[in-house]
C-alpha positions, 0 to 999 in steps of 0.5 A: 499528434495528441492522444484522442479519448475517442479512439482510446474509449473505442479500444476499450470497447474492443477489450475483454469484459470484466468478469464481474461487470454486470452492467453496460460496458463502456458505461460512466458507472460500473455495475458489479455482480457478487457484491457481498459483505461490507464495502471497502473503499480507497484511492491513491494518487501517483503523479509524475516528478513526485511518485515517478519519474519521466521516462518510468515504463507504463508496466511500473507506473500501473504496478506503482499506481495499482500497487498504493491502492491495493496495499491500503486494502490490505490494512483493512484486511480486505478482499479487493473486486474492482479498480477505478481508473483517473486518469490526465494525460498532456497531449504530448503524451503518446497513446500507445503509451496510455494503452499500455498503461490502461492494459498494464493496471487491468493486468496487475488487478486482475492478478490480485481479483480486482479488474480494471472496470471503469474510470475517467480521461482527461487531457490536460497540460502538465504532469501525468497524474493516476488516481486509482480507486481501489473497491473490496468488501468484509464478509462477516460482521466481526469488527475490522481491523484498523490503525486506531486499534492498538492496545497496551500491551498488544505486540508489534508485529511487521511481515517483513524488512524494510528500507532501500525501496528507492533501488526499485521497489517503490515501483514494484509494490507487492500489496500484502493481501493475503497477509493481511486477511490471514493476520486479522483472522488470527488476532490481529486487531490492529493493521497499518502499511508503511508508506511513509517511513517506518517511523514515522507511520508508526508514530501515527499508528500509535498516535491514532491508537492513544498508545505508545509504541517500542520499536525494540528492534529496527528490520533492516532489508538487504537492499536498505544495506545496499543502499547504505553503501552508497549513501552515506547513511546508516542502513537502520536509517534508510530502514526507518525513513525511506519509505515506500515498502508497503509491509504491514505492521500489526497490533497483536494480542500476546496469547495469539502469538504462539498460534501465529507463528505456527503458520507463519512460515506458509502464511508469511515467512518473513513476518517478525515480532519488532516491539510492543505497545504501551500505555502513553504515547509518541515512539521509542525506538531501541531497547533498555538504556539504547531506547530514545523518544522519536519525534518527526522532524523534516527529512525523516519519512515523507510527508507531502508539503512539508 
């Protein structure tokens, strides 16, 4: 039997009420209480036989779907307060599975201060497709960070290894909000998640910024060299091409380095400095007579119709 947005929209009824929902619940428009600052905005999709396969747990599409969104708002530095939910479904899909969906987002954004207030259902046929819209704010009016903000002779800076997200990770995306907050409160002007490859957002990070970037030393995870076993590839590659680790590098001035390293190790232990920026443009990847121009070709990163 099809799933029925009546019967789904009754139990959301039933559900507790978003703490920070002022208006009517169930409303086509969420109304929040203490909206401060600047409004952040951002929305990711996740789509079926592209972001996840059939088959995957409702618990790791919503960690997956709730996941993308937030990690944008960690690249802006920004305190997350509600999720919006889009939502298509084919009728074959069954409804104790959209509930465990639907329940699954409002838990894991409640975890980092962002309920689930609202939304959308669709039935229709063909892949299931997720569209979460993230909201957060600024406070202050200092300028926020951005990925266009890099200047020569900034630091590059990453929170932690990356590569091998395929093992699981690319499910269980863990979005650096805090680290985010406390980089740009301590200097960071420039911030941006790897999503697409650590090379290849690099590249783009530099190319927003007008600026060229080293990467002088490659952050090999221990699941990129557990990959690498299997695969065939080098464990730099799967480092620099795989994807989906949602760690943020960081343009830092250098007199705000010594400073951060002080409480990195409360703040974030795993954060390490990978390279620098120049005048110029495009990346170079290694040190001294190792170093080389990257330049994105297929099958490095992953870029959507290509």
């Amino acid at each position: 039997m099809a799933w029925d947005e009546d019967r789904l929209h009754r139990w959301l009824a039933r559900r507790p009420r978003p703490a920070n929902l002022v208006g009517s619940k169930g409303h086509d428009a969420a109304v929040l209480r203490g909206v401060q600052g600047r409004p952040v905005l951002c929305v990711d999709q996740t789509v079926e036989g592209v972001h996840f396969t059939p088959g995957t747990s409702a618990a790791r599409v919503a960690a997956k779907a709730c996941g993308r969104a937030l990690s944008d708002l960690a690249a802006t530095a920004a305190t997350p307060q509600g999720l919006l939910l889009s939502l298509r479904a084919g009728p074959e899909v069954s409804e104790t599975w959209l509930k465990q969906l639907m329940a699954a987002i409002d838990r894991r954004g409640q975890r980092f201060g962002a309920p689930l207030v609202g939304g959308d259902l669709c039935c229709a046929p063909g892949p299931m497709g997720l569209s979460v819209t993230a909201l957060g704010h600024h406070l202050g009016r200092r300028r926020p960070v951005g990925r266009d903000r890099a200047r020569p002779g900034d630091l590059l800076l990453i929170t932690g290894p990356v590569g091998g997200s395929s093992l699981g990770a690319h499910l269980l995306i863990e979005p650096r909000l805090a680290e985010g907050r406390w980089l740009a409160n301590n200097g960071a002007r420039a911030l941006m998640d790897v999503s697409d490859g650590l090379a290849w957002d690099l590249f783009r990070l530099a190319r927003a910024a007008g600026v060229a970037a080293h990467l002088e030393e490659v952050p090999v995870s221990a699941a990129a060299r557990r990959l690498a076993r299997s695969s065939g590839r080098a464990p730099a590659e799967h480092a620099l091409h795989d994807g989906e680790d949602h760690e943020l590098l960081a343009a830092l001035p250098p007199r705000q380095l010594t400073r951060l390293l002080a409480g990195a190790r409360r703040h974030c232990p795993e954060l390490r400095v990978i390279g620098r920026f120049t005048t110029g443009q495009g990346l170079v990847i290694g040190k001294d007579a190792a170093a080389r121009a990257w330049k994105p070709s297929a099958g490095e990163g992953w870029r959507h119709g290509t």
